[in-house]
Backbone as JSON, one array per atom type, in Angstrom:
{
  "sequence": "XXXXXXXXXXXXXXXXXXXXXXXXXXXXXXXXXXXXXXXXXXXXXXXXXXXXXXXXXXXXXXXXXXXXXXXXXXXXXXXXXXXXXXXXXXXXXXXXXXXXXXXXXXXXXXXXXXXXXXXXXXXXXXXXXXXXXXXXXXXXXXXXXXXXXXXXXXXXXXXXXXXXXXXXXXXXXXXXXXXXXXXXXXXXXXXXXXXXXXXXXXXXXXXXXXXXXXXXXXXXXXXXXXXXXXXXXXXXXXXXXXXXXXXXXXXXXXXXXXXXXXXXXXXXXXXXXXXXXXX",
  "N": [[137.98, 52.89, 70.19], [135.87, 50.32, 71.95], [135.3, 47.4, 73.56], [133.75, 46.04, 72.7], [134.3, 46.6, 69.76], [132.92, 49.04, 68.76], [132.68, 52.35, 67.36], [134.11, 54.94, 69.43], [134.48, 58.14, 70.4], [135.45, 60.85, 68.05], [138.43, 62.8, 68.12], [140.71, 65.39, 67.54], [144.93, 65.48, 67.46], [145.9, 67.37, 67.51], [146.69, 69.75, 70.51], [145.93, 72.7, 71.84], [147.08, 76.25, 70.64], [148.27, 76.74, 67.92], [150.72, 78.77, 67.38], [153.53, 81.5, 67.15], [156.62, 80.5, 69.03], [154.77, 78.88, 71.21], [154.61, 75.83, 72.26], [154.56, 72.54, 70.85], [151.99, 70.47, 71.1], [150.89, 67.1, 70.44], [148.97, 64.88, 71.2], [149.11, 61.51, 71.02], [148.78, 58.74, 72.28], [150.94, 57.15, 74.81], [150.5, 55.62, 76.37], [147.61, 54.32, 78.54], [145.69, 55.01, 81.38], [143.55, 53.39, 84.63], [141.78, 54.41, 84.52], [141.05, 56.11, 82.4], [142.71, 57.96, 81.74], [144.82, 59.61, 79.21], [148.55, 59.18, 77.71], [150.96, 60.95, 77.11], [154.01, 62.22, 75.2], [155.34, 65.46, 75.25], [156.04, 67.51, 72.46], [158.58, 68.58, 72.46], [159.11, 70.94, 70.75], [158.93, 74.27, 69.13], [156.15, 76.39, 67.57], [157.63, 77.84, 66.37], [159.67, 76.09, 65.61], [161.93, 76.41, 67.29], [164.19, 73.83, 69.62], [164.11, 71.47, 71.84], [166.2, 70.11, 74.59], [164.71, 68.71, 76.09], [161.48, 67.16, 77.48], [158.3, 66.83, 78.98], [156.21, 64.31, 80.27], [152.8, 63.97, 79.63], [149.65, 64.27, 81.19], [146.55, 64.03, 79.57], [142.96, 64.39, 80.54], [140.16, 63.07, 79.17], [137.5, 63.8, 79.51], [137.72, 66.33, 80.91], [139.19, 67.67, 79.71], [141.71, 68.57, 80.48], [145.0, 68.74, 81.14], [147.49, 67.83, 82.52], [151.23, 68.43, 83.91], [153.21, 65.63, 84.47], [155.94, 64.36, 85.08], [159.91, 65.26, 83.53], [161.67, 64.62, 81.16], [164.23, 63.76, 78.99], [164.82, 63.96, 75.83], [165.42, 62.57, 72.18], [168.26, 62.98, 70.37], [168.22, 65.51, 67.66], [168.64, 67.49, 64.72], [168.69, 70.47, 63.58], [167.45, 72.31, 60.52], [167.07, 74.89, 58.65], [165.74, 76.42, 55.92], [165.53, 79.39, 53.11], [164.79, 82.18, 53.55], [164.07, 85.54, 55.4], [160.76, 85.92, 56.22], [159.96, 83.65, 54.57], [159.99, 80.91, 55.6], [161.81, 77.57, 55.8], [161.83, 75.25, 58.62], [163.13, 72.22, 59.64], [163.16, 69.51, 61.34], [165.09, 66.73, 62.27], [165.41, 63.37, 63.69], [168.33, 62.07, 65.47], [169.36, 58.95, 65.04], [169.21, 56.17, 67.3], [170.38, 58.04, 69.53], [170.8, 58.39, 72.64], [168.32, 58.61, 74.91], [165.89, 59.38, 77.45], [163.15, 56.81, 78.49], [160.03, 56.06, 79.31], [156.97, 54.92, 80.65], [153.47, 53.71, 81.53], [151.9, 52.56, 84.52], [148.14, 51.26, 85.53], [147.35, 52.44, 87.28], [148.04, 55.02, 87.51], [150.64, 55.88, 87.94], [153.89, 56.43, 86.62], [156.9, 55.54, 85.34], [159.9, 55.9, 84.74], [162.73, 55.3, 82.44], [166.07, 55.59, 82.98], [169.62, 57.3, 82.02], [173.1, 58.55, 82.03], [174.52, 60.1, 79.47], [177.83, 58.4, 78.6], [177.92, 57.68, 80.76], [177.88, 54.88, 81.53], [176.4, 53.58, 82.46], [172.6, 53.08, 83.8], [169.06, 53.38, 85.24], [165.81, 52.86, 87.09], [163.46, 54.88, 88.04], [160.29, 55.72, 89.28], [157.27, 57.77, 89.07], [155.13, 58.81, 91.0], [151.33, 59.74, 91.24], [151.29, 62.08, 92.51], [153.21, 63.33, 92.85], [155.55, 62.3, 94.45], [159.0, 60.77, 93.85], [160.72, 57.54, 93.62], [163.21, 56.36, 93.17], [165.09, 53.84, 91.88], [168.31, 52.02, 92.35], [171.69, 52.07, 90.49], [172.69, 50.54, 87.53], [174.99, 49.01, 85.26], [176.13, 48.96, 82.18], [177.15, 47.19, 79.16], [178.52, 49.54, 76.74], [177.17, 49.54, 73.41], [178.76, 48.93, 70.31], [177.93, 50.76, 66.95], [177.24, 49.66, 64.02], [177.47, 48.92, 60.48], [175.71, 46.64, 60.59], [173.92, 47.19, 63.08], [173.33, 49.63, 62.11], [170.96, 49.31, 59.94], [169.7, 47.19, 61.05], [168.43, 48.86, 62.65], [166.96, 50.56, 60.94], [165.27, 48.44, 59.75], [163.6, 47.92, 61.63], [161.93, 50.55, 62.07], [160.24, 50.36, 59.97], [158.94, 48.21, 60.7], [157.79, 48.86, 62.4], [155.73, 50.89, 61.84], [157.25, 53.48, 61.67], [158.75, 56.68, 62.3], [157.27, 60.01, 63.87], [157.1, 62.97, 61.2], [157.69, 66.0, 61.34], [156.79, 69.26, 59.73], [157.51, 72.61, 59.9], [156.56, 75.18, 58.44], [157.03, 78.94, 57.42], [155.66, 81.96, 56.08], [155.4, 85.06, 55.0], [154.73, 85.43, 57.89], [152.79, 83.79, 58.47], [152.18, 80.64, 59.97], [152.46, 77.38, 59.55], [151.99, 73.88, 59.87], [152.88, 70.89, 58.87], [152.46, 66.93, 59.19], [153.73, 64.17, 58.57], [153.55, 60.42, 58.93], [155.71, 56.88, 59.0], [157.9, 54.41, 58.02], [161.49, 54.37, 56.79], [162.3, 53.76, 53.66], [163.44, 50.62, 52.42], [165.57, 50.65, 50.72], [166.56, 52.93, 51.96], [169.18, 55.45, 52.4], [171.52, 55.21, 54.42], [173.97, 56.58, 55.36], [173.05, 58.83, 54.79], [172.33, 60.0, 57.45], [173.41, 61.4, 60.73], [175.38, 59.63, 63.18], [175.64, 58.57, 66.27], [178.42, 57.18, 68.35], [177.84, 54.61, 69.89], [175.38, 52.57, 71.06], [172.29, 53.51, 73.06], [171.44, 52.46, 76.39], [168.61, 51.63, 76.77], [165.72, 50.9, 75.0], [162.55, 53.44, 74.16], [160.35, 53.15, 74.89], [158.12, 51.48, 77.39], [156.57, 49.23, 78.29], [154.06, 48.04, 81.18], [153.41, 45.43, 83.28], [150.24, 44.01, 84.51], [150.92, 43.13, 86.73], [152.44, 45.46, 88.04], [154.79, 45.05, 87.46], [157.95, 46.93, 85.62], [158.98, 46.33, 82.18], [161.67, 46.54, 80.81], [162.99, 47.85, 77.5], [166.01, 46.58, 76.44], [169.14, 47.38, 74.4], [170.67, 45.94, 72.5], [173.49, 43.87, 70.77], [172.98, 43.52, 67.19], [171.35, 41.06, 65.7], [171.14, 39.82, 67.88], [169.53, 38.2, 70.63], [166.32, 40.0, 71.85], [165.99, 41.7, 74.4], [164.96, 41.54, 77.63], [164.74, 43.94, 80.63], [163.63, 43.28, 83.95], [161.64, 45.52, 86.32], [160.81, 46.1, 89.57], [158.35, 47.83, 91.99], [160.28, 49.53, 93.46], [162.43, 50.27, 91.51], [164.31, 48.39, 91.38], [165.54, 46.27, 89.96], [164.66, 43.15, 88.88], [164.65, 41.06, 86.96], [165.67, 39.53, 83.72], [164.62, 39.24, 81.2], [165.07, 37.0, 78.02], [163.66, 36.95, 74.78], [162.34, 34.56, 72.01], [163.61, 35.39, 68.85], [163.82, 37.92, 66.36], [161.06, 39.46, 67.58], [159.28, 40.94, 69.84], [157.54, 42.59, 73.0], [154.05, 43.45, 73.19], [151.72, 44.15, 74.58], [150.01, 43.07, 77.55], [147.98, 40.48, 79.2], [145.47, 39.2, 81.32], [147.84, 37.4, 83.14], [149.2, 36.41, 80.95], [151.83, 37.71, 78.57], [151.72, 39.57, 75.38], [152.94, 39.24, 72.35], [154.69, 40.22, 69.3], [155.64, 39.02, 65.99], [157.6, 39.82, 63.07], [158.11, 38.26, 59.91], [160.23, 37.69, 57.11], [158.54, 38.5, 54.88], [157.57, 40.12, 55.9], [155.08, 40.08, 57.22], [152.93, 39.86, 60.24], [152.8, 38.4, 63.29], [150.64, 37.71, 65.57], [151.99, 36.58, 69.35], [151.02, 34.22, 72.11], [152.33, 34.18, 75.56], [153.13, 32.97, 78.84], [152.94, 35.01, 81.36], [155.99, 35.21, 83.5]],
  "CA": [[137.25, 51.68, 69.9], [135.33, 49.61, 72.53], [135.31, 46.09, 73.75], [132.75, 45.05, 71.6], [134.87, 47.1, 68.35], [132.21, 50.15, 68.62], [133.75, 53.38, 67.6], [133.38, 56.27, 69.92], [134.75, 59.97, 69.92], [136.92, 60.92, 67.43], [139.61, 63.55, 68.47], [142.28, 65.7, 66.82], [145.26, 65.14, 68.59], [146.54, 68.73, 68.23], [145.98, 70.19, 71.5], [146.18, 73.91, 72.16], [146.69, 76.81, 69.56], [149.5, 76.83, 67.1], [151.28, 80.5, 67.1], [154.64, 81.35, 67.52], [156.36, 80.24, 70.28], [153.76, 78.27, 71.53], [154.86, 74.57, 71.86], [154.08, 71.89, 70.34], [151.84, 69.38, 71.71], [150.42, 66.64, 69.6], [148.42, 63.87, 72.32], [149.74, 60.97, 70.59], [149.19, 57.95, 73.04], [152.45, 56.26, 74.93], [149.8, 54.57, 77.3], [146.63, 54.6, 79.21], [145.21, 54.27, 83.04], [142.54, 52.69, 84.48], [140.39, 55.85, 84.51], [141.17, 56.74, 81.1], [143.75, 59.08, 81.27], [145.59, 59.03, 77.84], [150.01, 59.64, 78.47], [151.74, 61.38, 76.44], [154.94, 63.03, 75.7], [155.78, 66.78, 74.51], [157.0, 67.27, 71.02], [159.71, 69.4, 72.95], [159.35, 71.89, 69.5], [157.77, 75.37, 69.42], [155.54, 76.86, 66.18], [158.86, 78.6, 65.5], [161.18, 75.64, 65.26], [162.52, 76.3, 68.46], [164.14, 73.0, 69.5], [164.36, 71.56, 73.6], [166.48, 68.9, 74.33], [164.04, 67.88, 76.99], [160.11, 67.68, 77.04], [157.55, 66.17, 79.71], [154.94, 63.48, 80.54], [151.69, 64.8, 79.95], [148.35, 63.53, 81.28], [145.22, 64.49, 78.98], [141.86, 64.04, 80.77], [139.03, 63.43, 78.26], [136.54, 64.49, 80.06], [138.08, 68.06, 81.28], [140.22, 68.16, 78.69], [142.97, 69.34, 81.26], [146.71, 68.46, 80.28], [149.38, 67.87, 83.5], [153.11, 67.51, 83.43], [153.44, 64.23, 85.65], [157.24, 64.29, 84.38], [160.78, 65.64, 82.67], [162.57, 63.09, 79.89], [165.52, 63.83, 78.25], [164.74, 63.57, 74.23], [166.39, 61.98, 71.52], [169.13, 64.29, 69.75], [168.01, 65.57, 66.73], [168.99, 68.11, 64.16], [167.74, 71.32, 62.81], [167.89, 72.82, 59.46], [166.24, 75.88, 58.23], [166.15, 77.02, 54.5], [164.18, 80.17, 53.2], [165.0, 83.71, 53.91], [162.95, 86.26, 55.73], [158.99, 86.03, 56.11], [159.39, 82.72, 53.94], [161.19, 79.97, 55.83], [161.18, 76.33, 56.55], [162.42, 74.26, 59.24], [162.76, 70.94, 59.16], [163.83, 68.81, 62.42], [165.74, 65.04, 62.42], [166.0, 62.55, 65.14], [169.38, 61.5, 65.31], [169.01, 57.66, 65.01], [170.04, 55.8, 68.32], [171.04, 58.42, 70.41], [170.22, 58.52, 74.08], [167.25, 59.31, 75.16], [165.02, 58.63, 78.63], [162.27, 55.84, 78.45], [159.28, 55.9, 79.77], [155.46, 54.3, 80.41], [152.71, 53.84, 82.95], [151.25, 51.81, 85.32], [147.24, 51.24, 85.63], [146.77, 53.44, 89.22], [148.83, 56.64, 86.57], [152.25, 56.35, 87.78], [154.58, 56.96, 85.51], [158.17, 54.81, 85.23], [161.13, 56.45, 83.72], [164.51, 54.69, 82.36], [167.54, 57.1, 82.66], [170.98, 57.06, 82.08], [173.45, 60.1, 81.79], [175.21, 59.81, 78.96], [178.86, 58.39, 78.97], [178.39, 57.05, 82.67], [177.47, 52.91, 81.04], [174.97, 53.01, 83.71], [171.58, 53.32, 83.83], [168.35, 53.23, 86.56], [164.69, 53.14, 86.95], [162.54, 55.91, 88.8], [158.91, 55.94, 89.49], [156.84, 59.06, 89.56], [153.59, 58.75, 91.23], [150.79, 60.9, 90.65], [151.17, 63.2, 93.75], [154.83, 63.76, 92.24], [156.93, 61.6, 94.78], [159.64, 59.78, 92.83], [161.29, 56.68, 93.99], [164.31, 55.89, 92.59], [166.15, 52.49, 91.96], [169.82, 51.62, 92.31], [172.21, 52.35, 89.19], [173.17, 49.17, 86.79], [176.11, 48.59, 84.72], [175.89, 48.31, 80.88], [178.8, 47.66, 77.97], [177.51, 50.15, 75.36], [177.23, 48.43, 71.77], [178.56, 49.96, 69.14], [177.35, 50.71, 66.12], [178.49, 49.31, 63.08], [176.21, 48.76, 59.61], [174.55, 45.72, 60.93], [172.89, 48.18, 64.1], [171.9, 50.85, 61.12], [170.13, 48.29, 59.34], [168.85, 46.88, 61.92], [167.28, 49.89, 63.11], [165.94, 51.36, 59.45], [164.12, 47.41, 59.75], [162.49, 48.05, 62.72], [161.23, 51.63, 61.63], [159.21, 50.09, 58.77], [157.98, 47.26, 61.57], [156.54, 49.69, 63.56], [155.28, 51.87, 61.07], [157.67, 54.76, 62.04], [157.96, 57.62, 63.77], [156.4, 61.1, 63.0], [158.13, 64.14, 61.11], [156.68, 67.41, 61.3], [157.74, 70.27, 58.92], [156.96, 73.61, 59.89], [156.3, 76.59, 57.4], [156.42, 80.35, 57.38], [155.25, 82.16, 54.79], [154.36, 86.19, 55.57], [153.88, 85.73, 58.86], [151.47, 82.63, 58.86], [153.01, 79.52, 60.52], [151.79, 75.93, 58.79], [152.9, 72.58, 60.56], [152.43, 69.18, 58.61], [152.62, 65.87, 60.24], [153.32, 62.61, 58.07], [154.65, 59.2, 59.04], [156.49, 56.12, 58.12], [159.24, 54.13, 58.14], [162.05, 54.62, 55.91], [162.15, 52.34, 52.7], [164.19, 49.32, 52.35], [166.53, 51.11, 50.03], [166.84, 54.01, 52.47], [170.92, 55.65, 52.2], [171.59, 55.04, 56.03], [174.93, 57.86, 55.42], [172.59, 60.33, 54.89], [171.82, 60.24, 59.17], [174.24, 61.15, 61.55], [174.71, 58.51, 63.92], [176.6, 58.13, 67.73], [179.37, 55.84, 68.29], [177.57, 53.58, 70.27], [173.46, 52.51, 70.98], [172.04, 53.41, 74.06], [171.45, 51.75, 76.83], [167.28, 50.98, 76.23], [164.55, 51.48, 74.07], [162.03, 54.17, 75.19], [158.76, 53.06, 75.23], [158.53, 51.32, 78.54], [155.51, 48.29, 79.18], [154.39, 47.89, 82.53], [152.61, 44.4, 83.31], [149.37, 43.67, 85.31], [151.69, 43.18, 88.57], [152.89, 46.39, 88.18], [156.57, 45.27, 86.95], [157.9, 47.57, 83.95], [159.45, 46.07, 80.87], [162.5, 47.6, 79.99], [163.76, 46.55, 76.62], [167.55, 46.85, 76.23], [169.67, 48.1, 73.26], [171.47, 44.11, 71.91], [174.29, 43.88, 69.06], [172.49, 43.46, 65.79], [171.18, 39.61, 65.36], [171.19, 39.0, 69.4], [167.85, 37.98, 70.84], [165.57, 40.59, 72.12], [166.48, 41.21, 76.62], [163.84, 42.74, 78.78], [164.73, 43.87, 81.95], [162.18, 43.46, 84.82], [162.04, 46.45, 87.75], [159.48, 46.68, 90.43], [157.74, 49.39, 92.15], [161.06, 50.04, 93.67], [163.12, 50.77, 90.83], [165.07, 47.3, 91.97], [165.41, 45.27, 88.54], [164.22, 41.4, 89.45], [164.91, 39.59, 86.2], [165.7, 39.57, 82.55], [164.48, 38.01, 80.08], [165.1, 36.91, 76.7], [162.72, 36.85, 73.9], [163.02, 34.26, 70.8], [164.18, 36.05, 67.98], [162.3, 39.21, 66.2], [160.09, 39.16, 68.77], [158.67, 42.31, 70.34], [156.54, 42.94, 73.5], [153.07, 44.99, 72.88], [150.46, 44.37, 75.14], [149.56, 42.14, 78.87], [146.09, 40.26, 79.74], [145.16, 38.76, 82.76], [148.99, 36.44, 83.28], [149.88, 36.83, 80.01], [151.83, 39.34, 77.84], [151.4, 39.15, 73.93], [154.16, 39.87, 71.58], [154.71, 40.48, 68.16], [156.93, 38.81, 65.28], [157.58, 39.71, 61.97], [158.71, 37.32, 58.97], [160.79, 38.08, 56.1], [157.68, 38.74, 53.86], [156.97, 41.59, 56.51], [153.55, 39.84, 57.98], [153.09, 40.11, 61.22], [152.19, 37.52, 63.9], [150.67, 38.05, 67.19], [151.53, 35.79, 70.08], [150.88, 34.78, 73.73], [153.03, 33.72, 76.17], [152.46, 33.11, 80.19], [153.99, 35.73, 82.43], [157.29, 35.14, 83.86]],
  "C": [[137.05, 50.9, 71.19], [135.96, 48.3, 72.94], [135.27, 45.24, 72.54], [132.75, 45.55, 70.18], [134.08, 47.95, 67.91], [133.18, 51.26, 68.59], [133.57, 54.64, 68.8], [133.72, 57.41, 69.71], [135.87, 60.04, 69.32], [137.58, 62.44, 67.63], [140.39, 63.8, 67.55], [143.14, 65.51, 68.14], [146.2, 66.03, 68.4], [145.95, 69.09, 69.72], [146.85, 72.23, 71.34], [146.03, 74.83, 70.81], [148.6, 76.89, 69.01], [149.83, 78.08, 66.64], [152.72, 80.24, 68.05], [155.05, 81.42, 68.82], [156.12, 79.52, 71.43], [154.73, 77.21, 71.49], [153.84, 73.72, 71.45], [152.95, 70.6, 71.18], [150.43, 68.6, 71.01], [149.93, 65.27, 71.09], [148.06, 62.61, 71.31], [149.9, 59.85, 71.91], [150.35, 56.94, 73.21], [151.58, 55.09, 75.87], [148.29, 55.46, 78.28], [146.69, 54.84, 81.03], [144.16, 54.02, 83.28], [141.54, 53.34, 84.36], [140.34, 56.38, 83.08], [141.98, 57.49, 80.49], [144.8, 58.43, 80.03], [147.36, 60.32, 78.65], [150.19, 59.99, 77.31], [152.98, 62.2, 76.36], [155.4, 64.42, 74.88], [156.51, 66.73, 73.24], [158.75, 67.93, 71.22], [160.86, 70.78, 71.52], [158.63, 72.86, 69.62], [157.51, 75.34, 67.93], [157.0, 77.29, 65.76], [159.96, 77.86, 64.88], [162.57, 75.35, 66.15], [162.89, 74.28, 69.1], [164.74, 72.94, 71.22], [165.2, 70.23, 73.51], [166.31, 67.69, 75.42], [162.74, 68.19, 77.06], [159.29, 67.4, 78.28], [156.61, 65.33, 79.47], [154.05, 63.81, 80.96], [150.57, 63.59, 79.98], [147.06, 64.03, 80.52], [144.22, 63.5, 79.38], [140.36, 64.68, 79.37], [137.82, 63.4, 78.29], [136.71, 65.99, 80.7], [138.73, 68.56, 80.23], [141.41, 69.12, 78.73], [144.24, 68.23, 81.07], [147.38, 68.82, 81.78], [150.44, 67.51, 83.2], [152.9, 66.61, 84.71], [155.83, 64.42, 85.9], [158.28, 65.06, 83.62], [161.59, 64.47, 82.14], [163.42, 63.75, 79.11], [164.76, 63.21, 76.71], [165.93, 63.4, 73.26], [166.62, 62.71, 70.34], [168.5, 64.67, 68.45], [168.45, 67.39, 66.3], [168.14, 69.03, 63.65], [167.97, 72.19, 61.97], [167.0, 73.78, 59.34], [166.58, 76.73, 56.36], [164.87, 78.22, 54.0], [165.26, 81.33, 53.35], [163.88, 84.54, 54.98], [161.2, 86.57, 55.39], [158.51, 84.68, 54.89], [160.04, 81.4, 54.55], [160.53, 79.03, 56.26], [162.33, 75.85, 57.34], [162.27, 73.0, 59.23], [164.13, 70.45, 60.77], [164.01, 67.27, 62.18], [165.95, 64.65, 63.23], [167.1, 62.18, 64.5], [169.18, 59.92, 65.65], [169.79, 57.15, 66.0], [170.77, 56.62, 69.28], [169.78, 58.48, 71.52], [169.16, 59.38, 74.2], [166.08, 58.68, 76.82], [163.8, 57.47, 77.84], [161.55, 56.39, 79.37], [157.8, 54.85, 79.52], [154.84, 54.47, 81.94], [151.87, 52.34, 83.21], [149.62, 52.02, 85.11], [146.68, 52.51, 86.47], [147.52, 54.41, 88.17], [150.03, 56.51, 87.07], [152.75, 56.12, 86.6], [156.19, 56.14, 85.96], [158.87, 55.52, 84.24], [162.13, 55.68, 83.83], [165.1, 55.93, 81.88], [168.64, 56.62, 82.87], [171.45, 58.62, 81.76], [174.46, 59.46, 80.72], [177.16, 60.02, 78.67], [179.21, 57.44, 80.11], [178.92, 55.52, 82.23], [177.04, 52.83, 82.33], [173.32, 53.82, 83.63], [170.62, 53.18, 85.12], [166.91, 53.54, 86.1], [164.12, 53.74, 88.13], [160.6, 55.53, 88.62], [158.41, 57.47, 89.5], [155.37, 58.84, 89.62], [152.76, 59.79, 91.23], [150.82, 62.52, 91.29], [152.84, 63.48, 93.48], [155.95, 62.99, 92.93], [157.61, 60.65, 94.08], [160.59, 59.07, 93.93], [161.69, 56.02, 92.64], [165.45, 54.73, 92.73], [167.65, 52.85, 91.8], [170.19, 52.02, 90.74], [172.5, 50.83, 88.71], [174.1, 49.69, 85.97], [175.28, 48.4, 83.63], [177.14, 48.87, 80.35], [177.78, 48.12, 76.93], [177.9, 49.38, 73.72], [177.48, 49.51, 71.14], [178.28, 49.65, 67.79], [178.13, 50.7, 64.63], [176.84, 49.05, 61.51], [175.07, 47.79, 59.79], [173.68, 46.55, 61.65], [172.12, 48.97, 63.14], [170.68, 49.9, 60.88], [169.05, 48.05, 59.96], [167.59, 47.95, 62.64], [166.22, 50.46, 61.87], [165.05, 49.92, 59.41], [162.98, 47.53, 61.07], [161.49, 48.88, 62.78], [159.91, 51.16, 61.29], [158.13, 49.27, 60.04], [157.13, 47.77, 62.19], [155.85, 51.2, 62.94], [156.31, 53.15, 61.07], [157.55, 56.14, 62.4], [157.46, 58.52, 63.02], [157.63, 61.99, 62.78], [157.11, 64.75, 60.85], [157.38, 68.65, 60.29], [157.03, 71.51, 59.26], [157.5, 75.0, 58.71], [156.21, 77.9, 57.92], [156.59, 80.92, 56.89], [154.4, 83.41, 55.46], [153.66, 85.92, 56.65], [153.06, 84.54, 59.44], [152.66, 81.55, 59.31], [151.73, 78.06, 59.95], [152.53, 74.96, 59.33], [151.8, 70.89, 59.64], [152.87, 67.98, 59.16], [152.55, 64.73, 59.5], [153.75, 61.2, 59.24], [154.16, 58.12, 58.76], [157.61, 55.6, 58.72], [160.34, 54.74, 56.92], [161.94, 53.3, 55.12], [163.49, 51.78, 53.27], [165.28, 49.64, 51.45], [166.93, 52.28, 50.86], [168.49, 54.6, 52.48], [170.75, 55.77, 53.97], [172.89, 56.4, 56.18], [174.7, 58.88, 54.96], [172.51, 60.92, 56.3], [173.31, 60.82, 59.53], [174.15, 60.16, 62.7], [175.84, 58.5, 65.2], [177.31, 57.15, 67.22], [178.67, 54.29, 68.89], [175.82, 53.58, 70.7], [173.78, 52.55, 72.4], [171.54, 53.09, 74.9], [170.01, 50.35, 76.95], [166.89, 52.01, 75.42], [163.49, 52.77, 74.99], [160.98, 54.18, 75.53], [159.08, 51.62, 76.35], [157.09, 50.15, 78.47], [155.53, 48.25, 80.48], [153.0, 46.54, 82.59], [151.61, 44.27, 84.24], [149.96, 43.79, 87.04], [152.38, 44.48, 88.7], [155.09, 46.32, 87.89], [156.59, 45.78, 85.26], [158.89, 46.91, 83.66], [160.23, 47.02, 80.28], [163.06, 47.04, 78.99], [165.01, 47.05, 76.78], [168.13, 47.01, 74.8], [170.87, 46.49, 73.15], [172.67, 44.62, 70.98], [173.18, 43.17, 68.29], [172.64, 41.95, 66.02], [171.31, 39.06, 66.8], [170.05, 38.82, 69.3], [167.65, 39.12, 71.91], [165.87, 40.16, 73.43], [165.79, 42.51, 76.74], [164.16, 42.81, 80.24], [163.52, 44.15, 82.61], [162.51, 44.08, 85.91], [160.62, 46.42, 88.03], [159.02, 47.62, 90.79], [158.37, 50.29, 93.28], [161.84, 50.52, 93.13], [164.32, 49.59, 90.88], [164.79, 47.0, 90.15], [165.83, 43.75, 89.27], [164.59, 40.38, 88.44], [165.08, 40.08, 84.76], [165.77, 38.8, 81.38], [164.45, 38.07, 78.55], [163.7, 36.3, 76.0], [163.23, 35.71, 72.56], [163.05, 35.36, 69.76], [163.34, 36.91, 67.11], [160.96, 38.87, 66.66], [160.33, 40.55, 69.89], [157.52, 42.36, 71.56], [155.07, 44.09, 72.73], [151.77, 45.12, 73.12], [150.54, 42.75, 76.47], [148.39, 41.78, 78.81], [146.54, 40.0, 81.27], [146.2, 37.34, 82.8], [149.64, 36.01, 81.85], [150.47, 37.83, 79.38], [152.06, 38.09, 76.0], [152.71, 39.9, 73.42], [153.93, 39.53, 70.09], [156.15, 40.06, 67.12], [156.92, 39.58, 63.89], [158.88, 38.76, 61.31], [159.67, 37.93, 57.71], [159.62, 38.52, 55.06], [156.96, 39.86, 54.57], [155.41, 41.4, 56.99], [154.03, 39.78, 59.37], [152.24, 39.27, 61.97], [151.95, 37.62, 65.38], [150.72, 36.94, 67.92], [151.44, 35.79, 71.49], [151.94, 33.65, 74.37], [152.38, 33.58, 77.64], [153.45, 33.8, 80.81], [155.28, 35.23, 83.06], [157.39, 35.21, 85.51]]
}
């Protein structure tokens, strides 16, 4: 969609051919650049079920309709079941809720910003990866990991719904043929939270990454349940300059020209966009 709310080309956002094997790659925007390039990141799943527990940052040009890795990201743990027998089986893959996982986003000019931590350390850091592949890498930081207690579930199965939630894919095979469906959702409001498995403690950020007009990225951070919303700010050194708090459910999810806009929701689940002035 346009400026002026014109539609233009509509796209599947399978890419490639689905046979065993094969990975997955669904082009599923994490962010733009100023040329157009749409970011995305690997489903890090093959047709078979096969499961990675790391994927890359891919660039799809939509005008060549050529696909680069810019990037490697650490993905967030998930589980894999398989039921069926021979020449009829399904898999079925689960994110593990709250476990560690890299962050990323991009800049305008296509770099690419990653948040990483190794898990265990309680430290984390931000990297750059510019388009010609050199990465510049910031200093390590200090974090006390939060742990997770029923308020954090909660808290997280509310956020799901807020943001529509993520995708599950179920793949099929049936004589041979391979079938992959793709819904999503949040979980309801009655959801059993001790159906998940869940880590001891939340990790260190979130993984979708803003990066503002000046080129500083927006890292959110992982709070105790009922804190206020903390964004760390790193430059285009990987240095972190400032952190700031948000009032209360209150969400980054988009910059203008010295503003960034954020997003609340109310107890009646409406949703209110507002603006603020840069920082």
């Amino acid at each position: 969609m346009g400026a002026d709310l014109s539609f233009g080309d509509t796209r599947t956002y399978m890419l490639g051919a689905f046979q065993m094997g094969a990975p997955i790659m669904l082009a599923i925007p994490q962010g733009v650049d100023a040329s157009g390039g749409i970011y995305f990141q690997g489903f890090g799943m093959s047709a078979g079920g096969e499961v990675a527990d790391s994927s890359q940052v891919l660039r799809y040009d939509l005008e060549t309709e050529a696909v680069d890795t810019l990037a490697s990201v650490k993905l967030i743990d998930r589980t894999r079941r398989t039921s069926g027998g021979a020449g009829n089986q399904n898999v079925s893959i689960s994110p593990i809720p709250l476990s560690p996982a890299d962050g990323w986003g991009v800049a305008a000019d296509g770099r690419v910003v990653a948040a990483r931590s190794v898990p265990g350390s309680a430290e984390f850091w931000g990297e750059w990866i510019a388009p010609d592949g050199e990465v510049t890498r910031g200093p390590g930081y200090a974090y006390s990991p939060v742990d997770i207690g029923r308020a954090e579930m909660e808290e997280w199965r509310d956020a799901q719904a807020e943001t529509g939630g993520g995708m599950t894919i179920q793949v099929e095979q049936s004589n041979g043929d391979f079938d992959m469906r793709a819904s999503r959702g949040g979980a309801p409001g009655n959801d059993d939270l001790d159906r998940y498995e869940w880590p001891d403690s939340k990790p260190a950020f979130f993984q979708n990454i803003a990066v503002d007009p000046t080129g500083r990225a927006w890292v959110r951070r992982h709070t105790a349940a009922g804190d206020a919303p903390a964004y760390d700010l790193f430059d285009g050194s990987g240095t972190r300059t400032a952190t700031i708090e948000l009032p209360m459910e209150r969400r980054v999810v988009a910059f203008g020209e010295g503003v960034v806009y954020v997003v609340r929701m109310d107890e009646f689940d409406l949703q209110y966009l507002e603006r603020y002035g840069l920082p």
